[in-house]
N, C-alpha and C positions, 0 to 999 in steps of 0.2 A: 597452469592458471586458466580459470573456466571463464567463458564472456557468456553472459546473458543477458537478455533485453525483452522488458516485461514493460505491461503499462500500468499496473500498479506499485510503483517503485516510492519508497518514502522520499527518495530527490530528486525532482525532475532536471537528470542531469548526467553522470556518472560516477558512481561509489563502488567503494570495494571492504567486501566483508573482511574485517581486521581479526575478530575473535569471535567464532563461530558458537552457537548454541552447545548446551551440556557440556562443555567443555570442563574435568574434574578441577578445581581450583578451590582450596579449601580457606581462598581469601571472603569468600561467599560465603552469607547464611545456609545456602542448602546447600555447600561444598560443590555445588557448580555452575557454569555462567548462564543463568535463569534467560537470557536474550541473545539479540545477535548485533554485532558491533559493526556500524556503518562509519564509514569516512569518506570526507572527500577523493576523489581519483583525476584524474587528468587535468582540463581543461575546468572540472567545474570550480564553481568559487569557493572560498574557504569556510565558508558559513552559509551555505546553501539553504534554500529554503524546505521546507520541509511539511509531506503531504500526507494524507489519508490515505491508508492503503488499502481498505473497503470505505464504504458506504457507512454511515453510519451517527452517533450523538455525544456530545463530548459530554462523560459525565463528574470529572474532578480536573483541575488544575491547581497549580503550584509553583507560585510567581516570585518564590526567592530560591535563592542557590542553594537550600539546604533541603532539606537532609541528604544523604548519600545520593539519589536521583538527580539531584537541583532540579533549575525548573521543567518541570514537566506537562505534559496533557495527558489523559487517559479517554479513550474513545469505546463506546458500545459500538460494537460496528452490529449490520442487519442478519448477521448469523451467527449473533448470542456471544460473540467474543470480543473480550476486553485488549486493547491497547495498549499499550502506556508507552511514550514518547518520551524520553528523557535526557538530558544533560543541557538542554537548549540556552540559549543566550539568555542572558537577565533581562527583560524590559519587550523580548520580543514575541511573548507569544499573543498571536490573532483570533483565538478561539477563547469562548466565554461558557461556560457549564450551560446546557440545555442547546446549544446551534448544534442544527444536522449538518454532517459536513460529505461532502464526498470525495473523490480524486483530483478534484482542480480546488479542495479550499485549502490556502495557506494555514498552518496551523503556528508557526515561531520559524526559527533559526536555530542549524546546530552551532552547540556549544561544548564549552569545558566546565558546566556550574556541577556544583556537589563531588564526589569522591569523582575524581579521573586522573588520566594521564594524561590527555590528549585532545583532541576536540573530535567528537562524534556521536552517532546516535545510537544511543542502546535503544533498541525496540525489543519490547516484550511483548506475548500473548496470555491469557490465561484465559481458563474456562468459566470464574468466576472472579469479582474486584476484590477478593482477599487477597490475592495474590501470595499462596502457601503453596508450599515446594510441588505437593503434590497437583493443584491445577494449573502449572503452566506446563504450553503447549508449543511446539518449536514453530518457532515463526516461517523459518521458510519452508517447512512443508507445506504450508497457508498460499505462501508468497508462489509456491511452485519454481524454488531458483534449490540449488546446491548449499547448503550447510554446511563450504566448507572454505578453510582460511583463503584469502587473496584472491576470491571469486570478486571479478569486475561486473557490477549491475547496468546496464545502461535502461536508460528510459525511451520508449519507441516514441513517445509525444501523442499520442491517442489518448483518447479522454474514452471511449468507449468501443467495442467492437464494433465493424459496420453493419450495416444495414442488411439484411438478409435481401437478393434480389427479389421485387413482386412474382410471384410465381404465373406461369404464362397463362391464359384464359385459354380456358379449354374448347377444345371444336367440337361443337355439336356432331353426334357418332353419325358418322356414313353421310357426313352432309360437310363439300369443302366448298369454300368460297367461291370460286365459280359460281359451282351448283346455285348458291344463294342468292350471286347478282344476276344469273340467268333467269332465278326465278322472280328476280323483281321486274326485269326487262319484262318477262313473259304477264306481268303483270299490270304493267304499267300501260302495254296496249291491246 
């Protein structure tokens, strides 16, 4: 069992991959599991909140427990790829078509709404909102974590990488400071 700990994590909390991307399952329109199936793990809550995992614009939601998704968000994130959020609670998502959102906005609560087993979050990618077999793209190569059953996600709690240190100012060539408060001395009488 693999631990990883990422700060774009869809729960800021601890989750473990339940049913891994492509997976052949011919219970599926495209005879395989188009996403990657998040659930709570440890410590966190059973209905954990649930986050953006790029930058980006929510462009559909779907605020009843139907159809097979229930309710969902779908997000344009800033590098052309689409989202979709899905199984979450009834009543609780936070995002409204058109808000940008980034890694700290709430978007709902996982749930069990539409075809499930269980309470978790299908997260898909695709390269366009049709969402046909052929443009979806495996999330956690995105995610940069393991696509594989019972991998534990943790969230590091970083909202961004840090700050690159100011780079040091540079010395004027062949002249150190001495040199330069000796010349102010030499100047000053």
């Amino acid at each position: 069992m693999a631990t990883v700990t990422i700060n774009n994590s869809p729960v800021h909390g601890d989750a473990i991959i339940t049913y891994p991307y492509g997976v052949p399952d011919s219970g599926y329109q495209c005879g395989w599991h188009t996403g990657v199936d998040f659930a709570p793990y440890g410590n966190t809550e059973n209905n954990p909140i649930l986050y953006p995992v790029k930058k980006g614009r929510v462009v559909y939601i779907n605020t009843t427990a139907t159809p097979a998704l229930g309710v969902q968000a779908q997000i344009l994130d800033e590098d052309g790829i689409y989202w979709r959020y899905c199984h979450m609670v009834y009543g609780s998502l936070q995002v409204s078509v058109g808000d940008e959102v980034d890694l700290q906005t709430p978007i709902g609560r996982m749930g069990a709404t539409g075809n499930v087993t269980g309470r978790h979050l299908h997260l898909e990618a695709s390269r366009t909102q049709s969402w046909q077999c052929s443009t979806f793209v495996n999330p956690c190569d995105i995610l940069g974590i393991p696509n594989v059953d019972n991998t534990i996600v943790k969230y590091d709690g970083s909202v961004t990488p840090p700050e690159p240190p100011e780079p040091p100012i540079p010395a004027k060539k062949g002249k150190f400071k001495w040199v330069l408060y000796a010349k102010k001395l030499r100047n000053r009488y």
